[in-house]
C-alpha positions, 0 to 999 in steps of 0.5 A, spaced: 855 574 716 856 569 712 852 566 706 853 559 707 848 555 707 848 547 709 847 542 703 839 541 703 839 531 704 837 530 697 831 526 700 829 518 699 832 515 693 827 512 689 823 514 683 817 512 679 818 510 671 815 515 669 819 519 674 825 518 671 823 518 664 821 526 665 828 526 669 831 524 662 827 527 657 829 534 662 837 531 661 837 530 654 833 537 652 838 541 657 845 537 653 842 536 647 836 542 644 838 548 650 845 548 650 847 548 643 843 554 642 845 558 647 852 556 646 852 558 639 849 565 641 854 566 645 860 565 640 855 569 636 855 575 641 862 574 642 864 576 635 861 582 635 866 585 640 868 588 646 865 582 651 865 587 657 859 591 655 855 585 651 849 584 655 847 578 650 855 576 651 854 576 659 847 573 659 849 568 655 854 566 658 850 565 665 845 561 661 851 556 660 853 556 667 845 554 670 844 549 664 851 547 666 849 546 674 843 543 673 846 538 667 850 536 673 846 536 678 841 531 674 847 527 671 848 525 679 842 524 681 839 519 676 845 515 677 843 514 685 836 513 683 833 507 685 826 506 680 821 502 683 818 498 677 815 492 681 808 492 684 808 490 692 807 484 695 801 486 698 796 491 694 792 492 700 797 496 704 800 504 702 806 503 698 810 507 694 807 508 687 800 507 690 794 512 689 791 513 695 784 516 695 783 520 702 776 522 705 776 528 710 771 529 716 766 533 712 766 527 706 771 531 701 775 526 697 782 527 695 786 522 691 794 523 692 800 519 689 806 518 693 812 519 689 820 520 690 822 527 692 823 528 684 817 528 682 813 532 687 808 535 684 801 538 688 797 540 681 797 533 679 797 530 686 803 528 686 806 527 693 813 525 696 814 520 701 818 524 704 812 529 706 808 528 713 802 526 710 806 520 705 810 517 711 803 516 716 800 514 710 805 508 708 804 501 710 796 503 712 791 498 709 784 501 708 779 503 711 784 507 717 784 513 720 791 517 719 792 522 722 797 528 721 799 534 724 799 540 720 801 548 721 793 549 721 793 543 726 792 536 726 787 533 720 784 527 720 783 523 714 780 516 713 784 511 707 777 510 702 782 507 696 788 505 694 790 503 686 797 501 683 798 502 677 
């Protein structure tokens, strides 16, 4: 049995400024600040000798390639990129960008932001517009009921607020 796995898409294009300002600061911390540093405890390890038992030597070289990968990997992205700076034409619908307020069926709010594939990030309430709830929320204005099927079965909300900041 093989191991190969297809490419994964790389989700919607789009990204917020302070997205790709996050995406940026990672790029220049990784080429700038961590890379130097491992390459020189590399050379370090190195000169003390015999590499093919030198855990510090082989670790260190293995850092090199993840940084590496991940430098290449953000490198690409950012330049396929499109930020979104502009506010929409009609503020009263779900865009991307928008801070959406959502009140479920036993009146519970939940205040979510829908962002590019980059950004996801549940803690903040950061949702990608690729997921279930951000693609029937896109397009709705308030006051609406979005329903969605969920794995614990399908969930009602109803569109309380929409806010861009």
């Amino acid at each position: 049995m093989s191991r190969y796995r297809p490419p994964r898409s790389a989700g919607t294009p789009l990204i917020t400024p302070e997205g790709e300002a996050r995406l940026r600061e990672e790029l220049h911390d990784l080429w700038h600040v961590r890379r130097p540093k491992v390459t020189q405890a590399v050379s370090e390890a190195a000169a003390q000798g015999d590499r093919s038992e030198n855990a510090e030597y082989t670790y260190g070289k293995k850092m090199l390639r993840e940084i590496d990968s991940r430098v290449r990997f953000l490198t690409k992205r950012l330049e396929n990129l499109k930020v979104v700076r502009e506010r929409p034409a009609d503020p009263g619908k779900v865009y991307f960008g928008a801070w959406v307020t959502l009140e479920d069926d036993d009146g519970e709010q939940t205040r979510y932001r829908i962002v590019g594939p980059d950004e996801l990030d549940l803690k903040q309430g950061l949702i990608s517009i690729d997921s279930p709830l951000a693609r029937a929320l896109l397009g709705k204005a308030l006051d609406v009921e979005v329903r969605v099927n969920t794995p614990t079965g399908e969930k009602t909300w109803f569109l309380v607020e929409i806010e861009y900041t």
